[in-house]
N, C-alpha and C positions, 0 to 999 in steps of 0.2 A: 629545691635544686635549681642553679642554673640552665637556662637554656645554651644548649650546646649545641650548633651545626655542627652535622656528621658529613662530611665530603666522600661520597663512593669514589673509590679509584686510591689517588696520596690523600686516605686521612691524615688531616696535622697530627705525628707522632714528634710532638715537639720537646725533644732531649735535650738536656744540654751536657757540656763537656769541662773542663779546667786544666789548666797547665800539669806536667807529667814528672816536670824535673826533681820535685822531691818525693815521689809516689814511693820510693821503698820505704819510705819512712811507716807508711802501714804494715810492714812485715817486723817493724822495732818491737824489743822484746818489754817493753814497759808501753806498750799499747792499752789503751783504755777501752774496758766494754762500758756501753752506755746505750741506752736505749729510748728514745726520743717519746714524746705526746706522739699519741696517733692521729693519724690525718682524719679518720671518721670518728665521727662521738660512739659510734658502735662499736669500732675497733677494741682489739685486747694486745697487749704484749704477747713474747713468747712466754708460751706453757713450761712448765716445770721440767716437761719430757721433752720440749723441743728444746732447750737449754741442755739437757744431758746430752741429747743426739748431736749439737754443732761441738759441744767442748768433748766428744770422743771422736768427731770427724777434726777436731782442731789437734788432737794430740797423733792421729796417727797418720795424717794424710804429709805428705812430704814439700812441706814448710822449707825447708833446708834448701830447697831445690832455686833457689832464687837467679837464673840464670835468666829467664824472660823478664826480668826489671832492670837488666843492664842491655838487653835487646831490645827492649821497649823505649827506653832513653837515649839509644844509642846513636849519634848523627844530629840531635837537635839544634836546630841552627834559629829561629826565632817562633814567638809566639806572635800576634798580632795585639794592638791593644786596645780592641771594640773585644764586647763578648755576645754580641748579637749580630747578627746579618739579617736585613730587615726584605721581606719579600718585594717587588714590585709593585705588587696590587697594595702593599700599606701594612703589611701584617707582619709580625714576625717568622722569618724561613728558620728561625735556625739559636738558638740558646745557647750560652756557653757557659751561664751560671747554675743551672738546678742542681747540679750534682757533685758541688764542691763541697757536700758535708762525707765522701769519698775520701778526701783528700784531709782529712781530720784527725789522723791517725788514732780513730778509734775502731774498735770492732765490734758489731751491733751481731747479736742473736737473733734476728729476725731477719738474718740475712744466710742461707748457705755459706762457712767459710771459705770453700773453695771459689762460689760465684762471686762472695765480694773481692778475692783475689782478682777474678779475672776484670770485673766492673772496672779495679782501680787500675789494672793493667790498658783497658780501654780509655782511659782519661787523657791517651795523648793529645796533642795540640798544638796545632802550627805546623809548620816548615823543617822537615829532616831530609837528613842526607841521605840517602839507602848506599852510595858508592861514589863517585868522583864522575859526575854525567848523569846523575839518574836522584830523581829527588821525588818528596813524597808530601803533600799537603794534607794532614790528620784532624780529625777531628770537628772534620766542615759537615759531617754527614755522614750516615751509615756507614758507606765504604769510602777508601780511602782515593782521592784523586794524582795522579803518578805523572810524571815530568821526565822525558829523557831526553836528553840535549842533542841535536844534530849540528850539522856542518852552520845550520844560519837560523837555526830555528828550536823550538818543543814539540816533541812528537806524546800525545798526551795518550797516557791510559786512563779509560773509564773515568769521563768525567760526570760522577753522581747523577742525583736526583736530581736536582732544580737548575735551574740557570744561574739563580741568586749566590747561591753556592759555588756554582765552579767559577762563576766569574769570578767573588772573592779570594779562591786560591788561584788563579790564576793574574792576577793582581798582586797577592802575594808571595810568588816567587819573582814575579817580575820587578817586584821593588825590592826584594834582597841581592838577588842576582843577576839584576842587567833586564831592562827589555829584550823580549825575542818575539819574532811572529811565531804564531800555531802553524806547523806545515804538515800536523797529521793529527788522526785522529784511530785510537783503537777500542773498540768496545770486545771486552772478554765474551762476554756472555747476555743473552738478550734478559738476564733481569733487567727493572729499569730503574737500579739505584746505581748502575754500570752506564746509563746513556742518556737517561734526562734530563740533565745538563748543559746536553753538547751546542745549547744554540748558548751560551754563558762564555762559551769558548771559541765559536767558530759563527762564521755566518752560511748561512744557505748559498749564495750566491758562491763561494769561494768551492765549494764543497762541486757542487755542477759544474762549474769552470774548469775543474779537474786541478786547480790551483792547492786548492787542500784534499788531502786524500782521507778518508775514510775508510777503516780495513774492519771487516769482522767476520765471523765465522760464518759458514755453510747455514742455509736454515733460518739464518737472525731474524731481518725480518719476519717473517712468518709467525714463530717462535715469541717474539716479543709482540705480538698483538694476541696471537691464538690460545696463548697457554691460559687464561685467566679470564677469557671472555662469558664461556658456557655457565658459569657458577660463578662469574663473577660474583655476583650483589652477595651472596653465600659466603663466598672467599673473605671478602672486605666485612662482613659481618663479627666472621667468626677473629680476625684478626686483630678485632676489636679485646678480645682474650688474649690471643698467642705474644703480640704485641704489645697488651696493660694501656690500651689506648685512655683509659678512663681514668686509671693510675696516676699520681702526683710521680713527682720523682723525689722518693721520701726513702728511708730507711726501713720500713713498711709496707712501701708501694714498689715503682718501680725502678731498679737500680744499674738494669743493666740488658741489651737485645744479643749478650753474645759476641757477635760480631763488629761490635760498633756500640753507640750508647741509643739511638736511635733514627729516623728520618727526615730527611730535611721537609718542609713545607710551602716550598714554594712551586715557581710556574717549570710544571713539567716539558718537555718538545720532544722530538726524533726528527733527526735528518738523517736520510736513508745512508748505506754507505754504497760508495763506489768504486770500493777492490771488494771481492769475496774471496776467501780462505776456501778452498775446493778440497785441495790435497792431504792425507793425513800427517803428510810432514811436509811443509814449504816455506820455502826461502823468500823474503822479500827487503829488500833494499830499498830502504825511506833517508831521503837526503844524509847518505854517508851512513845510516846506523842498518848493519846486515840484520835481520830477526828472521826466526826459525820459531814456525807456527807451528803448534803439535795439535789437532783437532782431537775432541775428545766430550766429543756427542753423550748425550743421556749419561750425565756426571750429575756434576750440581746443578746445572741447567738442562733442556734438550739441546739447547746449542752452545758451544764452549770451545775454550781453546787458550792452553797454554804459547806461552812465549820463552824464547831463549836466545841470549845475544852471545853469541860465539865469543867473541874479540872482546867482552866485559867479566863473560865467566859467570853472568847472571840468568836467573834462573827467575822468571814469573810464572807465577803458579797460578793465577786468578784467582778466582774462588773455591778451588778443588781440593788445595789447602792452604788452611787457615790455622788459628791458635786453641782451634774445637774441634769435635767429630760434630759435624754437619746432620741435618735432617734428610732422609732417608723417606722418614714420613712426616710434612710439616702439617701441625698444628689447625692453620689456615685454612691448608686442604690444596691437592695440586696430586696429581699423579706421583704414585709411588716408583722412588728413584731405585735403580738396579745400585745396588750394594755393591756386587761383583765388577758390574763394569769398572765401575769408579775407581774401584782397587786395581785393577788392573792396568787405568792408563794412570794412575799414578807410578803405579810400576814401570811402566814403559816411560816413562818422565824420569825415573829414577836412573833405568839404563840408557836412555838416551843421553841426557843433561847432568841429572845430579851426582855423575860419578868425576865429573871436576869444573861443576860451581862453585863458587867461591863467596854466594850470595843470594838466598833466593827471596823473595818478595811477593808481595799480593794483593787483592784488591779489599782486602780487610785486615786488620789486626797489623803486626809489626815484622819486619824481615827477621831472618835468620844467616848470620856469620859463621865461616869455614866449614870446607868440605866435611869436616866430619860429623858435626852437630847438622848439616841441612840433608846428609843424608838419614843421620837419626832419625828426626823430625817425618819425612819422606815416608822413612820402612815402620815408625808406627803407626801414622795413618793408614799406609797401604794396609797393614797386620788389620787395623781396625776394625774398618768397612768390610774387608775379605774375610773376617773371621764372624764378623756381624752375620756375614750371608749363610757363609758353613756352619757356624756353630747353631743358628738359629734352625737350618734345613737339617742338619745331625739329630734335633730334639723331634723336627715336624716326623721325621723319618720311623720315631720313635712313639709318635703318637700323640705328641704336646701340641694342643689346641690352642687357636688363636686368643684365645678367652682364658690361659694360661702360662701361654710363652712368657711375660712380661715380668713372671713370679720365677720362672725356670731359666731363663737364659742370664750368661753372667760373663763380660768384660774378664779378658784373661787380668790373674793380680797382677802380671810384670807390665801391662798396658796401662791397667789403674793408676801406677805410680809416676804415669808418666804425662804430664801436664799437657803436652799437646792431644793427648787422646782422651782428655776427660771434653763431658758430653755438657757444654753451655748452649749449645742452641738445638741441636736435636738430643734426645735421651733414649739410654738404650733401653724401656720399657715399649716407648711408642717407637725406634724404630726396629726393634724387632716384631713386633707387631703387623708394621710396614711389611716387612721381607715374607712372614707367612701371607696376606693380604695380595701380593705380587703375586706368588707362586699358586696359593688356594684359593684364594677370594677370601668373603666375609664370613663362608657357612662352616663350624666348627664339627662338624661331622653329626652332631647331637640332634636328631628332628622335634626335638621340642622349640629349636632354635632354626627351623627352616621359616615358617611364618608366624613369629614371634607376636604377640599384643603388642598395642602402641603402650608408654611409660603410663599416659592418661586413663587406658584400658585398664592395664594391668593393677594402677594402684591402689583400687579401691579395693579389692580383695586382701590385698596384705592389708589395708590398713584393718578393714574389719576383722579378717584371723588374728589381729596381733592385738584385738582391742580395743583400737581406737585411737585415735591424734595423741591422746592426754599420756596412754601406757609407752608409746611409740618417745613422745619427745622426751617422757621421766628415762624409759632407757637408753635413750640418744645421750642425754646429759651424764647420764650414768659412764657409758662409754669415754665418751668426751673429758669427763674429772679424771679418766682415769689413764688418756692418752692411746684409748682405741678409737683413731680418729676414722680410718676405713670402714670397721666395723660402724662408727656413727654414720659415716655418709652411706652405706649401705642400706639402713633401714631410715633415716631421713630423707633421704632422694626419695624413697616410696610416702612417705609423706606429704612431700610437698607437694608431688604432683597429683597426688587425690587430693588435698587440702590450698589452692594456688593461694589464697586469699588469708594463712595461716601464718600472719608475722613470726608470733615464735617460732615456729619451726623453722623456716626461712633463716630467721637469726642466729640458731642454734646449727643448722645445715653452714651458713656462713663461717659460725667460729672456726669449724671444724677444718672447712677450706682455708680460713688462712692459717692455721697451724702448719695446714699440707704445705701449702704455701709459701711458709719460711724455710722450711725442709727442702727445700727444689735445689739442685744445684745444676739445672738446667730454668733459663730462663724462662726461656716457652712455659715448662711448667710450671713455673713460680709466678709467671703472669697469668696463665691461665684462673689457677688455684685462687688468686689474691684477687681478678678482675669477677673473676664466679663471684666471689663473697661479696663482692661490689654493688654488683648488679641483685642478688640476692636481699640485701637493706636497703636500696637505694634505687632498685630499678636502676631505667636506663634514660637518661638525662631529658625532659621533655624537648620539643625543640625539631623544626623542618630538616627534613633531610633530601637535599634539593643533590641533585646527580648533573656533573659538568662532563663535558663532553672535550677532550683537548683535540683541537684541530690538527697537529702531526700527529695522535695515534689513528681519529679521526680517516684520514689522506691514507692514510698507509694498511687499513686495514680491507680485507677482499671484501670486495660487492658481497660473495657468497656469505662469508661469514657472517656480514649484516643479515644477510635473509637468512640464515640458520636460526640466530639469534632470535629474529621476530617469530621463527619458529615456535623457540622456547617459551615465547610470552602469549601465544594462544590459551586461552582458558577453554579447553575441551567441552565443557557442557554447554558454551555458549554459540559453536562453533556449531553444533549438528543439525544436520542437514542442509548446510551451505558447500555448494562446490565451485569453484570457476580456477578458469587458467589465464595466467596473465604473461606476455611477451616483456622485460623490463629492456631495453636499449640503450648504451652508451657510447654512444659514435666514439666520443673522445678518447678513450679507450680502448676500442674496437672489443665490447663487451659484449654479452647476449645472454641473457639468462630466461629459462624459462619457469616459472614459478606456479604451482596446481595445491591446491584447497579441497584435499578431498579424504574422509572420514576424519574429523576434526586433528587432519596434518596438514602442515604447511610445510612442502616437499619444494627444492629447487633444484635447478641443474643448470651447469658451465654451458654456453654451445650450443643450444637446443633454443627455438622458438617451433610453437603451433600456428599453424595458418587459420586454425578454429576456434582461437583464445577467446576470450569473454574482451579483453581488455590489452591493448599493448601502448605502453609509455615510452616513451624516446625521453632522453634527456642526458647530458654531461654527466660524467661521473662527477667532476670541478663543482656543476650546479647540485647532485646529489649531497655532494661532502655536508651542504648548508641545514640538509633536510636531516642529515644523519646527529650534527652540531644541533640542532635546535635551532638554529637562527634564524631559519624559514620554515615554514610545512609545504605537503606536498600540494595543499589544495591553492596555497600560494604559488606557485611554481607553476602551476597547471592554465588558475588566472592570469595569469602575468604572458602567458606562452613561452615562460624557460623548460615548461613539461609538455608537450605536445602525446596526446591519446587518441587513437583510434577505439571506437567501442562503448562499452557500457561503463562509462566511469562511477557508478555505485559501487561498484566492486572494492572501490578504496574505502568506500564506507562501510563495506561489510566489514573489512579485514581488520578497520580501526574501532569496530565495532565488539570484536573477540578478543583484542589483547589489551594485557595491562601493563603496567611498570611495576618493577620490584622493588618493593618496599624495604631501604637498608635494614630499618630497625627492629626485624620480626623477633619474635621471643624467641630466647633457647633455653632459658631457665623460667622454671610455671612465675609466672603474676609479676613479670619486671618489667613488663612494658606499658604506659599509659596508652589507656584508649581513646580514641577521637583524634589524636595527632594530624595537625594538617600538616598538607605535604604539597613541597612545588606542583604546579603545574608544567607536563614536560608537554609536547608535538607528540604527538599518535608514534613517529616514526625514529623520536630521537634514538641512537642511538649511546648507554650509558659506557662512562669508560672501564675499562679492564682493571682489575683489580691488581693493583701495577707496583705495589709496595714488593720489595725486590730482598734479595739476600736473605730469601726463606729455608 
């Protein structure tokens, strides 16, 4: 295998995209199946039974319905004619070729029919119109980057990921349509495929000067540093699945994120904003364009917020909806989202806005035209999510355990049929799951499932009740020939993990996943399923996994929360019977933290200094940022007299003495990880970044 740098934070999910303008030609009724070489020499095609299962979801799932391929096209004003955007640093940010065999008008079996529908629906690209003032750059990047024209200028929604990115659309509407300055700037939601961007578009300097305005919700900051930090290296791990990071982008691997085709890769930023959205309904007036902010907290984000232009009749939805039912519970991992709410301020978007829009839009996927179709659209998402919550708590009520909901709970048929309510990026097995996990927690009521064995524990007993590796893999295959794929990963999971070192089984646990796999018509799932089977034959790619620290999340994130975080990286056994208290000072800031080491915790607090501390350091926060980046340590800083201490300064040696760094590449499936891996060398104190892949 190649060696592959793994970047914690924006792994390269490097997707590409292809022009849209003749994308229904995939719904043509002389469409070709065909089914390509597989990317791995391990690989198989589809099974016999996963062939019956796509051509019974192809004859009765509602084909007919081709209304989103004339919404999808609709407004295209140009494509650009590069199909790469090249990052800064020299690398590639951004693809535009891997997924023109999409665009092929054929239909592949080892693909979900409904998910390749949406994949090629995702294929937009370039420059559209959403209405006469308001334009939309597709296909640069996860989400979509939005243009609304003011009196002298673009008032920009959510510009993506990278800078490399928004400045090419930004560039891009500028050469079809006139130069204009940027004289605002709005971020929906603190994902950071919504504001990564924004230095591509805007400078800092403009942004302080009160020159360019930056508007975003209540929380954002916070919000867009905190949500991802605690489990980070975890989050970015596991999203190595969710996401098919490992994945070609093949007819086999990966075809499609749902919302987008996937993430840009380039240099991430944040510049704070300088209007905040307080009110749950507020007016503001940006050079001539009136908008009506609808706040609408703990949705798809913890902080969020709808928009509406009175005098346009347009309706921005952000992320809350999109051309999917959303994760509820993603994949990744991130706090499980309130179902109900969500339904609810869509509802309230619905009586506010949508009873005489004439347009609504978003920060993914494609607008929808006339009052009546964007109320549609509206009231079966709202049905979606709010029946997701009800009908799921109607079962829990009834006794159906979390460890069963996902076999019990069932999408009303009249939602089924209805395209904007089928489940490409959340699924309604894991997010009902979600919704009992929110209300119960994890424990199924059963105490044999209160302190459960670890998988490692557990497996050597089944393997020996069943016989042995040799009886276990003959009826794994058994199942498998026979398209009892569940049944095979049930009693192969217990194989493998008493047996790690057990290629065949491994290999035969693999088939079984990508079967599952082609079956997905949720992408998470279908990445999850096909990236398992990856990492299963193939392990996980040798190769340093060195962790970057970006200086605007860096600046932007609390003192406190870095001392939480070093919290987290104490290794308890290493720690005991060490106590001290240390004063940390940040004049520049007018900061104070007091920070105590005692029964192997590392406890801090806002406000608080001891007069009896072991140890008190004075120093800029400006000069900390450096210590937090890697770019200095603290023992430098100390040298130097940018860190000035009173006290026993061993105490830093203790504390660097107890923690570690988190290692991105830890196993989550037995025996896929090469041992001895070397790995950067980081500062005692860097601090890694947040796991910040966005539109989960």
């Amino acid at each position: 295998m190649k060696k592959i740098i793994l970047t914690l934070g924006v792994v390269s999910l490097i997707f590409a995209t292809s022009c849209t303008q003749n994308s229904t030609t995939n719904q043509a009724e002389d469409t070709q199946i065909q089914e390509e070489n597989h990317f791995d020499p391990k690989g198989n095609a589809p099974s016999e039974f996963t062939i019956s299962k796509w051509q019974d979801l192809k004859n009765k799932m509602p084909f007919e319905d081709v209304r989103d391929f004339a919404e999808q096209e609709k407004g295209f004003i140009a494509a650009p004619d590069y199909k790469e955007i090249m990052a800064d640093a020299g690398h590639v940010a951004w693809s535009m070729s891997k997924y023109e065999f999409l665009l092929e008008s054929k239909d592949y079996q080892s693909i979900h029919p409904s998910l390749q529908r949406q994949a090629v629906l995702n294929m937009n690209y370039g420059l559209y119109e959403v209405m006469e003032g308001i334009y939309q750059v597709r296909g640069y990047d996860l989400a979509n980057i939005t243009f609304v024209r003011s009196n002298t200028g673009w008032i920009i929604f959510d510009p993506l990921t990278a800078k490399e990115t928004a400045r090419a659309g930004l560039e891009l509407i500028n050469e079809k349509l006139g130069e204009r300055p940027v004289v605002a700037v709005v971020y929906s939601h603190s994902h950071a495929d919504h504001w990564g961007g924004v230095r591509g578009v805007v400078n800092e300097e403009d942004v302080k000067s009160g020159k360019v305005k930056v508007i975003a919700p209540e929380g954002f900051m916070h919000h867009a540093i905190s949500e991802n930090i605690y489990a980070g290296n975890a989050m970015t791990r596991r999203l190595f699945l969710q996401y098919g990071v490992l994945l070609p982008a093949d007819p086999k691997g990966h075809v499609d994120q749902a919302i987008g085709k996937g993430t840009a890769a380039g240099d991430l930023g944040l510049i704070a904003p300088n209007m905040i959205v307080k009110e749950d309904i507020q007016e503001i007036t940006i050079d001539g364009v009136k908008m009506v902010f609808q706040l609408t907290p703990d949705t798809e984000a913890p902080s969020e917020m709808n928009t509406y232009f009175p005098e346009m009749k347009a309706f921005w939805a952000a992320e809350n909806i999109t051309a999917t039912i959303h994760n509820i519970y993603t994949l990744r991992g991130a706090m499980v989202r309130d179902a109900l709410n969500w339904s609810k301020n869509i509802n309230e978007a619905l009586h506010l806005f949508g009873k005489e829009a004439e347009v609504m839009f978003a920060s993914h996927s494609w607008p929808r035209w006339g009052n009546e179709r964007i109320q549609e659209v509206m009231r079966d998402q709202r049905d979606s999510y709010a029946h997701l919550n009800n009908g799921v708590l109607h079962l829990v009520n009834q006794g159906v355990t979390l460890n069963e909901i996902h076999n019990e709970y069932q999408v009303p048929e009249s939602l089924q049929d209805a395209w904007q309510a089928r489940s490409y990026h959340g699924s309604p097995e894991n997010n009902s799951r979600g919704v009992v996990n929110r209300y119960l927690g994890h424990w199924d009521g059963n105490p044999a499932n209160l302190i459960p064995l670890s998988p490692y524990e557990a497996a050597p007993i089944y393997i020996e009740m069943m016989g042995g590796s040799d009886k276990i893999i003959a009826k794994g295959r058994e199942l498998y020939n026979n398209g009892d794929y569940l049944l095979a990963i049930e009693i192969l999971n217990k194989q493998v993990y008493g047996e790690p070192d057990n290629q065949e089984g491994k290999d035969l646990l693999a088939d079984c996943y990508e079967q599952m796999g082609y079956q997905q018509e949720s992408s998470s799932l279908r990445n999850a399923f096909l990236s398992g089977a990856f990492e299963l034959r193939n392990g996980i790619p040798a190769g340093a996994s060195p962790k970057t620290s970006g200086p605007d999340v860096i600046k932007a994130m609390d003192t406190g929360l870095w001392l939480d975080f070093l919290g987290i990286r104490i290794v308890g056994e290493k720690a005991v019977g060490i106590e001290f208290k240390v004063n940390l000072i940040t004049p520049d800031n007018g900061e104070k933290y007091l920070i105590e080491l005692s029964n192997s915790t590392l406890n801090n607090i806002e406000g608080f200094t001891d007069s009896e501390a072991d140890l008190e350091i004075t120093i800029n926060r400006s000069d900390l940022n450096l210590v937090m980046m890697g770019v200095k340590s603290m023992d430098e800083m100390i040298s130097d007299g940018t860190a000035k201490t009173k006290g026993n300064v061993e105490v830093i040696n203790q504390l660097k003495s107890i923690m570690i760094h988190f290692d991105l590449r830890f196993e989550i499936l037995p025996g896929t990880v090469p041992v001895g891996d070397q790995q950067f060398n980081r500062n005692p104190f860097q601090q890694d970044m947040p796991a910040v892949i966005g539109g989960e």
